[in-house]
N, C-alpha and C positions, 0 to 999 in steps of 0.2 A: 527335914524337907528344906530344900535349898531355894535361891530366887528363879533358876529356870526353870523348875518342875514348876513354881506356882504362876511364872510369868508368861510357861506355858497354858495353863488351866485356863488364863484369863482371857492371852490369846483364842482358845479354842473356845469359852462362851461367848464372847463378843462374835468371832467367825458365824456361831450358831447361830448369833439375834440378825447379825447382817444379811445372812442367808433366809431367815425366815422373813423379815422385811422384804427382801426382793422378793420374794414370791407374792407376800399380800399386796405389794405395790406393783408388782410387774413389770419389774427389774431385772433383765439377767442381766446386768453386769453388777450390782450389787448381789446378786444370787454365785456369781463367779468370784468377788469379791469376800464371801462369806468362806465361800468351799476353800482360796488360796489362804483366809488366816486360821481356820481351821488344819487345817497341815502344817500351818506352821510353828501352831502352838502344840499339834503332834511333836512334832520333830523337836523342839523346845523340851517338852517337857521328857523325850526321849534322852535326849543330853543331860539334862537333871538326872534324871535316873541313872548315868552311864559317871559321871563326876561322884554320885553319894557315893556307889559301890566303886571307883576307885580309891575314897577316902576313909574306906575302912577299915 
């Protein structure tokens, strides 16, 4: 496991708790907030994944 797969993961549980915050605070822009680092730590931990299997 490399640092963007896991820096991905991090991203996308943090995105989750920001997203669930904005809902119980009634937030959409932290609700929008949540959803933009969740894809990012998609996409993060997609390039992890795209780097292992080049290095093996």
């Amino acid at each position: 496991m490399n640092r963007d797969k896991i820096n991905g993961s991090v991203d996308q549980l943090k995105g989750e708790a920001k997203e669930q915050w904005g809902k119980l605070t009634d937030k959409p822009s932290k609700v929008v907030e949540g959803k933009m680092d969740k894809a990012k730590g998609k996409w993060r931990q997609g390039v992890g994944e795209v780097k292992e299997k080049l290095s093996e």
